[in-house]
OpenMM code with the backbone's topology and positions (N, CA, C; nanometers):
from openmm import Vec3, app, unit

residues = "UNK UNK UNK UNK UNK UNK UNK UNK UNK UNK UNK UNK UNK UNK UNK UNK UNK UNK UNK UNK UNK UNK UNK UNK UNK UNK UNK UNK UNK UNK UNK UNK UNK UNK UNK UNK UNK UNK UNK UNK UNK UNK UNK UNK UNK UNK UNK UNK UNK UNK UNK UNK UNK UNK UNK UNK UNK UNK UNK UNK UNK UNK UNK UNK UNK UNK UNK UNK UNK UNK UNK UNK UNK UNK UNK UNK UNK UNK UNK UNK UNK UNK UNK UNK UNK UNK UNK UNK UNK UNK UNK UNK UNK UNK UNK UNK UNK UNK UNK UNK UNK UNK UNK UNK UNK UNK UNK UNK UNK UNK UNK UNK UNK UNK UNK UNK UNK UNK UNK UNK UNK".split()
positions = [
    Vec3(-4.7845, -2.7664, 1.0768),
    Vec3(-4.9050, -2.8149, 1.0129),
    Vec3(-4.9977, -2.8746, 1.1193),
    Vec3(-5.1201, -2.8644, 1.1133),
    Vec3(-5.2105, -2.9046, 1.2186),
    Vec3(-5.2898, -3.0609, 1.1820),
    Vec3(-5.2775, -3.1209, 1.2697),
    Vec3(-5.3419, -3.2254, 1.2271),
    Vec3(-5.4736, -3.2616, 1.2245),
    Vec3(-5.5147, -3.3190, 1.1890),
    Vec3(-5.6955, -3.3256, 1.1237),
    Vec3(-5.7632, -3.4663, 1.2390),
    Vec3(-5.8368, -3.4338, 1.2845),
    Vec3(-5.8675, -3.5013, 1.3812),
    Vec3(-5.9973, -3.6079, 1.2852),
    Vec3(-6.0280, -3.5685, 1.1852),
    Vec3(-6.1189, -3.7289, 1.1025),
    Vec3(-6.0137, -3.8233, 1.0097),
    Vec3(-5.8607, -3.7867, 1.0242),
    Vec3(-5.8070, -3.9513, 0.9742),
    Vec3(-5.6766, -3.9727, 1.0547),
    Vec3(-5.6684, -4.0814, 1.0273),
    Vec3(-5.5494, -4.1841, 1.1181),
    Vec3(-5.4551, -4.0690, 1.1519),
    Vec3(-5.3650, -4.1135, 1.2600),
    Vec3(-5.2367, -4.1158, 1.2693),
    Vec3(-5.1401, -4.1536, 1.2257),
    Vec3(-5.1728, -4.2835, 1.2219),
    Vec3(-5.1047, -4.3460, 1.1528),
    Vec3(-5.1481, -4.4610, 1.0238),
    Vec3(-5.0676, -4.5595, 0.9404),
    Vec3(-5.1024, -4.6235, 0.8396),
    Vec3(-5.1092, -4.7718, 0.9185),
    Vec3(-5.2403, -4.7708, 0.9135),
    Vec3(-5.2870, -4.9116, 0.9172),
    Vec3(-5.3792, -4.9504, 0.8370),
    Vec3(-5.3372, -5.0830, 0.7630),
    Vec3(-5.4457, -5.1886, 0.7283),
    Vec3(-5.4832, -5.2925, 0.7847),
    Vec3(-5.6181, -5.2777, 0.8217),
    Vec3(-5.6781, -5.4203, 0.9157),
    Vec3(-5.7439, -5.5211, 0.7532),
    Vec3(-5.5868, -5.5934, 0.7632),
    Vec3(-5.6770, -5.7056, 0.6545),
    Vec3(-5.8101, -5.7817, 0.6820),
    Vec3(-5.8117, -5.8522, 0.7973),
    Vec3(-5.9272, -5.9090, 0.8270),
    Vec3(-6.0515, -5.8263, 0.7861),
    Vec3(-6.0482, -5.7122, 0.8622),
    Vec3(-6.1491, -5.6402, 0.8257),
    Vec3(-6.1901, -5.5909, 0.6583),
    Vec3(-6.0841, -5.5939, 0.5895),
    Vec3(-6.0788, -5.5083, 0.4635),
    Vec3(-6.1406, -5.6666, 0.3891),
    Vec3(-6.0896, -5.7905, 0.4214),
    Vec3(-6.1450, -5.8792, 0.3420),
    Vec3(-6.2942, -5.8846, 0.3814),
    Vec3(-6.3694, -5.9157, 0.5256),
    Vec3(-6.4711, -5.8740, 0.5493),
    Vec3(-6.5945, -5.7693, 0.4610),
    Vec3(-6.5413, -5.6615, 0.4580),
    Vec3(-6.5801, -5.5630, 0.4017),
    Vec3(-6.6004, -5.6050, 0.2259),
    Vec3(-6.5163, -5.6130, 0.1640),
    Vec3(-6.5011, -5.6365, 0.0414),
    Vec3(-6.5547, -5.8071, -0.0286),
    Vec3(-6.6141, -5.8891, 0.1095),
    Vec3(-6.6885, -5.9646, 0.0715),
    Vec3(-6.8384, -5.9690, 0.0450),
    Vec3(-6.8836, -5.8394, 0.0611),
    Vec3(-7.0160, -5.7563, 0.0681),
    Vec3(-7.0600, -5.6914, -0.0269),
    Vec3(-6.9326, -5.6093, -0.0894),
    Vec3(-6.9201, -5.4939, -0.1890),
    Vec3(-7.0038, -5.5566, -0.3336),
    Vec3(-7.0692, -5.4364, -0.3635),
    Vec3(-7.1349, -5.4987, -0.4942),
    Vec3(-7.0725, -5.4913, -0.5897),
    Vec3(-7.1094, -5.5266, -0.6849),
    Vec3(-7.0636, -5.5764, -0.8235),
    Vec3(-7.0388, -5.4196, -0.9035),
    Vec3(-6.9207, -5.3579, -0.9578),
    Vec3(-6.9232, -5.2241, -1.0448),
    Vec3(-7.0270, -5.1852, -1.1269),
    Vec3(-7.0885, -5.2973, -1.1657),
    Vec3(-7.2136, -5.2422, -1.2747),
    Vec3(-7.3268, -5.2246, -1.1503),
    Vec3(-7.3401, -5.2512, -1.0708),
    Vec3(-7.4771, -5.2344, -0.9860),
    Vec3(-7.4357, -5.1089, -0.8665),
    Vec3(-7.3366, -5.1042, -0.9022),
    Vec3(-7.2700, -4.9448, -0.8043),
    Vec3(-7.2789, -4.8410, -0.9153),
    Vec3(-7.2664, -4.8720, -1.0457),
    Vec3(-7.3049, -4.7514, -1.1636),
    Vec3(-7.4206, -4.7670, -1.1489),
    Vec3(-7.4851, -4.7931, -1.1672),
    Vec3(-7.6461, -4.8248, -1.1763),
    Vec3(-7.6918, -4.7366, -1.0663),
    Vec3(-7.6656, -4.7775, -0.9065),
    Vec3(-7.6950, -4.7105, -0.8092),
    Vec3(-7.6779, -4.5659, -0.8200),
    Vec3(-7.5546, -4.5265, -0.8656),
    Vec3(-7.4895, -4.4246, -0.8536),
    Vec3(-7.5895, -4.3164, -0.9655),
    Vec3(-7.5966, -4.4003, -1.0698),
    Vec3(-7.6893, -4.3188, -1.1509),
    Vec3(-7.8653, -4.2856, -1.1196),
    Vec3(-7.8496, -4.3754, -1.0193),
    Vec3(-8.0354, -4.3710, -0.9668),
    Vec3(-8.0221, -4.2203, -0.8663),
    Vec3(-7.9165, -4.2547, -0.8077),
    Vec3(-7.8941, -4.1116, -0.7018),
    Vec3(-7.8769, -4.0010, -0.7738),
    Vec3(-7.8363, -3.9912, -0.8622),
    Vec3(-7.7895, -3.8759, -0.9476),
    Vec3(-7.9312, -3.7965, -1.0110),
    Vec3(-8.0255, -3.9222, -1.0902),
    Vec3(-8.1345, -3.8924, -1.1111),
    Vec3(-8.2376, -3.8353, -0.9570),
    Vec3(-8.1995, -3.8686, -0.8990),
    Vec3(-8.3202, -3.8304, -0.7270),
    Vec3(-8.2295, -3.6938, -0.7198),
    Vec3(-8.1175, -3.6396, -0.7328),
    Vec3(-8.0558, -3.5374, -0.6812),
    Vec3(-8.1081, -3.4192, -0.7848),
    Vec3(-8.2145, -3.4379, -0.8482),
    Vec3(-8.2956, -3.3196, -0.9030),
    Vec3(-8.4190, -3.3242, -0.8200),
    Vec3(-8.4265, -3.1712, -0.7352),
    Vec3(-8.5710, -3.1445, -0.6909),
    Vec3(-8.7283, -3.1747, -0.7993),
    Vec3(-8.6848, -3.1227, -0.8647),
    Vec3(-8.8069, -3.2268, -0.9667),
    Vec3(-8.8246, -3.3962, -0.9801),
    Vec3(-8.7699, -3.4242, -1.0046),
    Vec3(-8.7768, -3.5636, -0.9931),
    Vec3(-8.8231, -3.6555, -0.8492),
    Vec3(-8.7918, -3.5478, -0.7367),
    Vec3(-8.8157, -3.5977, -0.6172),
    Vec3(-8.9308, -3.5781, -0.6121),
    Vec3(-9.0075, -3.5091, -0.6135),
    Vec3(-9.1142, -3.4341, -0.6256),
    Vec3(-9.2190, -3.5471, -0.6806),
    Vec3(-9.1884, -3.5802, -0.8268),
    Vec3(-9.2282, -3.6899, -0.9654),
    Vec3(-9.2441, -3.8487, -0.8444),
    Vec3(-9.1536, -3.8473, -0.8050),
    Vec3(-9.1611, -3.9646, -0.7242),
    Vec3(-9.2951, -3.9512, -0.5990),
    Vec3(-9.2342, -3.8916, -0.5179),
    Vec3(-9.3399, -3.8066, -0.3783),
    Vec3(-9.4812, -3.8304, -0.4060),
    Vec3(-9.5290, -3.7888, -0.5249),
    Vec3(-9.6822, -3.7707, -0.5896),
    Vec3(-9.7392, -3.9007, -0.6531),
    Vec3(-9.6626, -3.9731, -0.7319),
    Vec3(-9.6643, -4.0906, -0.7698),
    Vec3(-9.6714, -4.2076, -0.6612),
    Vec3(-9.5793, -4.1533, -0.5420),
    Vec3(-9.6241, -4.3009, -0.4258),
    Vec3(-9.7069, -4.2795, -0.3863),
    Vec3(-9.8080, -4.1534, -0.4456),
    Vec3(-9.9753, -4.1572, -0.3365),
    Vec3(-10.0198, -4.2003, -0.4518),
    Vec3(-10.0451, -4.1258, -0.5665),
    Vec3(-10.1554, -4.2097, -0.6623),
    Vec3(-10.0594, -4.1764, -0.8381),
    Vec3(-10.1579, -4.2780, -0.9010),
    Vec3(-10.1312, -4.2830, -1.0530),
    Vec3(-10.1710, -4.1450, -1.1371),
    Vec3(-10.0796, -4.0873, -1.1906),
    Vec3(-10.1223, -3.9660, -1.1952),
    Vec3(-10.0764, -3.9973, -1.3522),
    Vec3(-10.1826, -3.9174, -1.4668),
    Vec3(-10.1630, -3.8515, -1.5552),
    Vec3(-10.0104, -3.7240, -1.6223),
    Vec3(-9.9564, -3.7300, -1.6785),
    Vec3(-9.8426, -3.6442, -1.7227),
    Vec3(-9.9312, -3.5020, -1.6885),
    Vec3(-10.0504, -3.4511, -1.7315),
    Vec3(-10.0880, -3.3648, -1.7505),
    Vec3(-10.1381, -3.3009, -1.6083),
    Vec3(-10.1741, -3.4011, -1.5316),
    Vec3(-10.1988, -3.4206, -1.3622),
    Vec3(-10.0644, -3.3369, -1.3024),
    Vec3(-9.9471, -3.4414, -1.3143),
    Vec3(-9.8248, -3.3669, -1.2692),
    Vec3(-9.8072, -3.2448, -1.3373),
    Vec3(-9.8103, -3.1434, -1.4364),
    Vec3(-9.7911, -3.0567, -1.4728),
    Vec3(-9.8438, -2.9671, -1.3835),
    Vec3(-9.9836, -3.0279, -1.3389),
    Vec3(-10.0577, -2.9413, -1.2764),
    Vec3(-9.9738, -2.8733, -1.1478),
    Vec3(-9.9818, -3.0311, -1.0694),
    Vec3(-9.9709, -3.0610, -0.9712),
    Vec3(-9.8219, -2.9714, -0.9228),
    Vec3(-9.7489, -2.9670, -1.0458),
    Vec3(-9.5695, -2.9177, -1.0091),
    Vec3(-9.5377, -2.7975, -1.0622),
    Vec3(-9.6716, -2.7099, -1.1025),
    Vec3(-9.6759, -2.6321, -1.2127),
    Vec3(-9.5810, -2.5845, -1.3026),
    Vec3(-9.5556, -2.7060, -1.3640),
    Vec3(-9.4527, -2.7256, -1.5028),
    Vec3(-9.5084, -2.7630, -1.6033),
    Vec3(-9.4623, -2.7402, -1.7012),
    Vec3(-9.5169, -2.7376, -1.8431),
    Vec3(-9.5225, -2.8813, -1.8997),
    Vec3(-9.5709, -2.9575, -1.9593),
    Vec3(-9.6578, -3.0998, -1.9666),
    Vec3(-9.5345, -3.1387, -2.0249),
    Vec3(-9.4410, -3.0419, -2.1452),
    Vec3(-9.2917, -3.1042, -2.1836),
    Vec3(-9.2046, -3.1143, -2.0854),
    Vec3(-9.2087, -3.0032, -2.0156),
    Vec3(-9.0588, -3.0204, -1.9184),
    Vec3(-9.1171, -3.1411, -1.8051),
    Vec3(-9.2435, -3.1801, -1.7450),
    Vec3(-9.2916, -3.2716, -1.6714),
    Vec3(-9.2365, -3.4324, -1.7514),
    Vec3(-9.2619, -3.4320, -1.8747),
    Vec3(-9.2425, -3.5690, -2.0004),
    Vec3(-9.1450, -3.5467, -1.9545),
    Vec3(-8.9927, -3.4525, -1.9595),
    Vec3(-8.8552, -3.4605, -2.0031),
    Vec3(-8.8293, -3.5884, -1.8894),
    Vec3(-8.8447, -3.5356, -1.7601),
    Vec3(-8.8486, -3.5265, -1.6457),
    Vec3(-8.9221, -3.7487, -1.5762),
    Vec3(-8.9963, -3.7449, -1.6543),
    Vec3(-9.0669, -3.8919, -1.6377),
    Vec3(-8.9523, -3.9897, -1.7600),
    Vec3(-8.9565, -3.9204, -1.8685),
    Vec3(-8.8677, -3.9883, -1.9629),
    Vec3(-8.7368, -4.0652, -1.8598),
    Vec3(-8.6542, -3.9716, -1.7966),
    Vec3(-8.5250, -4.0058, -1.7119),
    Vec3(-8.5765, -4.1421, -1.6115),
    Vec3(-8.6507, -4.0659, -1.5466),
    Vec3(-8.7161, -4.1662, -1.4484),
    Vec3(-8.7859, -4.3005, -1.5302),
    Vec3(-8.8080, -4.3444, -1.6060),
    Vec3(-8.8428, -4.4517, -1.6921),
    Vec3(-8.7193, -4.4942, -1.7144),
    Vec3(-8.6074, -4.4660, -1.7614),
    Vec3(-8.5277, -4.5118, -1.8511),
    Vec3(-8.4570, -4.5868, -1.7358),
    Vec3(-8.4874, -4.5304, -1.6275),
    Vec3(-8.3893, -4.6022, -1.5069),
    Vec3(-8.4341, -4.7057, -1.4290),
    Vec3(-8.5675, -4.7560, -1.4423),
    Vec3(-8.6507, -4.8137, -1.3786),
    Vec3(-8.7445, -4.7603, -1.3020),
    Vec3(-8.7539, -4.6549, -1.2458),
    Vec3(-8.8374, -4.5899, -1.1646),
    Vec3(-8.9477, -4.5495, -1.1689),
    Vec3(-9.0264, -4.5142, -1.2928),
    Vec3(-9.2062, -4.5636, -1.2672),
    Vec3(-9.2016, -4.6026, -1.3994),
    Vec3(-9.3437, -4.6347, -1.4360),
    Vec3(-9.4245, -4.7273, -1.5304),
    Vec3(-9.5029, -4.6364, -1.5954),
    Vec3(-9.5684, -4.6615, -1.7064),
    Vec3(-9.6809, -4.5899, -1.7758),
    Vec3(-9.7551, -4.6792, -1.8103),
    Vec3(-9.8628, -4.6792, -1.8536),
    Vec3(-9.9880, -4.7271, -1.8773),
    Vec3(-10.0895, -4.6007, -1.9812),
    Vec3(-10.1106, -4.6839, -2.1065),
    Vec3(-10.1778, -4.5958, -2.1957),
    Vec3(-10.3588, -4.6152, -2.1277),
    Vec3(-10.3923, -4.5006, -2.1891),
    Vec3(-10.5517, -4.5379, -2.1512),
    Vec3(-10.6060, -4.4139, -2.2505),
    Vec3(-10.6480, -4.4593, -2.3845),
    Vec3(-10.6665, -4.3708, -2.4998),
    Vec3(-10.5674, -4.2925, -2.5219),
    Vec3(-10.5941, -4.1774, -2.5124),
    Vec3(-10.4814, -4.0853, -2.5892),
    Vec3(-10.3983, -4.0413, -2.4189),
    Vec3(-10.4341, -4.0953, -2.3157),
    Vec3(-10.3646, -4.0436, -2.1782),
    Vec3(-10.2510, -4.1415, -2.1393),
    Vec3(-10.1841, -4.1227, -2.0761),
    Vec3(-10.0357, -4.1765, -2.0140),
    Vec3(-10.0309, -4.1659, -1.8506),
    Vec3(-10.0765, -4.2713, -1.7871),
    Vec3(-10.0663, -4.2447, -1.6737),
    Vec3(-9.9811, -4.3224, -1.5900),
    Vec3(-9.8590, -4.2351, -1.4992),
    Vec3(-9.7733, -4.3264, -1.3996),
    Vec3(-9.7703, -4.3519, -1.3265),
    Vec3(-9.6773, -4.4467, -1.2435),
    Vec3(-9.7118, -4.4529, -1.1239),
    Vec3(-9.5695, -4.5487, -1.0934),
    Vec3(-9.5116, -4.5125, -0.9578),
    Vec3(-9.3879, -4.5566, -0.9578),
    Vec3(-9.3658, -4.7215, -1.0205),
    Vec3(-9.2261, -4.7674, -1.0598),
    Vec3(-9.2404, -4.8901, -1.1403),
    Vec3(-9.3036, -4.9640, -1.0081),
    Vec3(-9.1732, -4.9657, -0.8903),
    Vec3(-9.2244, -5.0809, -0.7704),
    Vec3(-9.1998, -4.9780, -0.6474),
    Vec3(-9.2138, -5.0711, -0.5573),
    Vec3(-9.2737, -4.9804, -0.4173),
    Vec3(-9.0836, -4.9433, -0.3289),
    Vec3(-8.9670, -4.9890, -0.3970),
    Vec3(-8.8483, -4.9688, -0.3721),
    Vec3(-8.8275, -4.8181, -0.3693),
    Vec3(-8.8545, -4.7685, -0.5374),
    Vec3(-8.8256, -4.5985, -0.5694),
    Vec3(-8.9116, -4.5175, -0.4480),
    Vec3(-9.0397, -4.5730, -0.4406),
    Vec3(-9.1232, -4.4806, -0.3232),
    Vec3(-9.0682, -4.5240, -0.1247),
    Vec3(-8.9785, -4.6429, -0.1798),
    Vec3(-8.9821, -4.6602, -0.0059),
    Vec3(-8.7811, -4.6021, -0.0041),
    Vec3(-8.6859, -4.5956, -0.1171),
    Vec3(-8.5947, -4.5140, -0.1108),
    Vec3(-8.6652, -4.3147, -0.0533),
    Vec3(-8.7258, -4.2957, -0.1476),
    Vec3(-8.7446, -4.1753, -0.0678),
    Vec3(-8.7979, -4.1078, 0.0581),
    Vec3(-8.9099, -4.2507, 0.0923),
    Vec3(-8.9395, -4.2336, 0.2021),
    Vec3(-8.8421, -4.2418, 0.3099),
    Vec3(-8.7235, -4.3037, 0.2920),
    Vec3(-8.6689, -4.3494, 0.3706),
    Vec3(-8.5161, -4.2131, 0.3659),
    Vec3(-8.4871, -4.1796, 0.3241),
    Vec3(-8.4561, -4.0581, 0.3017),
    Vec3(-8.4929, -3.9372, 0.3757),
    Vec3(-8.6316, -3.9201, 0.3622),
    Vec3(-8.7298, -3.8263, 0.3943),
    Vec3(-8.6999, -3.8213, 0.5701),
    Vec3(-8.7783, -3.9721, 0.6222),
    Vec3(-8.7112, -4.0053, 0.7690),
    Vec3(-8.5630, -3.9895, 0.8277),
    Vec3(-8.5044, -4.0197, 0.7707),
    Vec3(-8.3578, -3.9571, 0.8123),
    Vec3(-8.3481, -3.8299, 0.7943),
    Vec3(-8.3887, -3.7380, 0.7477),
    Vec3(-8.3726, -3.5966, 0.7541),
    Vec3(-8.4568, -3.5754, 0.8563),
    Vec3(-8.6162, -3.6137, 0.8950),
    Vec3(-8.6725, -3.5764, 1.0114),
    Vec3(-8.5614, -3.6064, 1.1317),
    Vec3(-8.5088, -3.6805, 1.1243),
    Vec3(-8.4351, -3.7178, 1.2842),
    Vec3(-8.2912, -3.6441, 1.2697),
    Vec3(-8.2597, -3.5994, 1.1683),
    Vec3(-8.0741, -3.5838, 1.1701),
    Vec3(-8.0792, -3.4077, 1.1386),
    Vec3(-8.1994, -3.3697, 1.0702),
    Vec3(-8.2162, -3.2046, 1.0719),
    Vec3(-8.2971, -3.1687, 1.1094),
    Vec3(-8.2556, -3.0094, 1.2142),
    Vec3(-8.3718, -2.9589, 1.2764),
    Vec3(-8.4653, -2.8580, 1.1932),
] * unit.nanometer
topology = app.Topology()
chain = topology.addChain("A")
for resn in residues:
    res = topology.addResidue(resn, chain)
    for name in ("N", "CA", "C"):
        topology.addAtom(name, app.Element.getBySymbol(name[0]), res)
């Protein structure tokens, strides 16, 4: 059998370190939470929904344009992203216009975005 050169040799636990570590660790409900924010960004649409929204407040009907998707599948699509925190709406007569909730959702992707410039060619 060949051995795998990304884990141990052998079995060690560095307690120090493991208590270290695990004095940091977040709370299970805010690691579901996280986990579900990533899940929602791991649709190319939604990234997209975000991307357009950290430049300006755009109309549902704007993004349709803008993603050329249909004004329902664009709603389906903002619905998720609302429910999770990630942008806001604002009525203005019969229009709905968003715009990310806070500047976190737009500076997660930006920040994303930058690590792929430097880590892929």
């Amino acid at each position: 059998m060949r051995k795998r050169a990304d884990v141990c040799d052998v079995l060690y636990v560095s307690t120090a370190q493991v208590k270290r570590a695990g004095k940091h660790m977040p709370a299970i409900d805010r690691v579901m939470q996280a986990a579900e924010i990533f899940a929602a960004l791991g649709d190319p649409t939604r990234v997209r929904i975000i991307a357009a929204l950290a430049q300006a407040e755009l109309c549902v009907c704007d993004l349709a344009a803008l993603l050329e998707m249909t004004v329902s599948a664009v709603s389906h699509q903002l619905r998720v992203l609302r429910h999770l925190g990630l942008v806001k709406y604002r009525k203005e007569g019969r229009l709905a216009f968003y715009t990310v909730e806070d500047e976190h959702a737009s500076e997660l992707l930006t920040q994303v975005l930058d690590h792929l410039q430097h880590t892929r060619p």
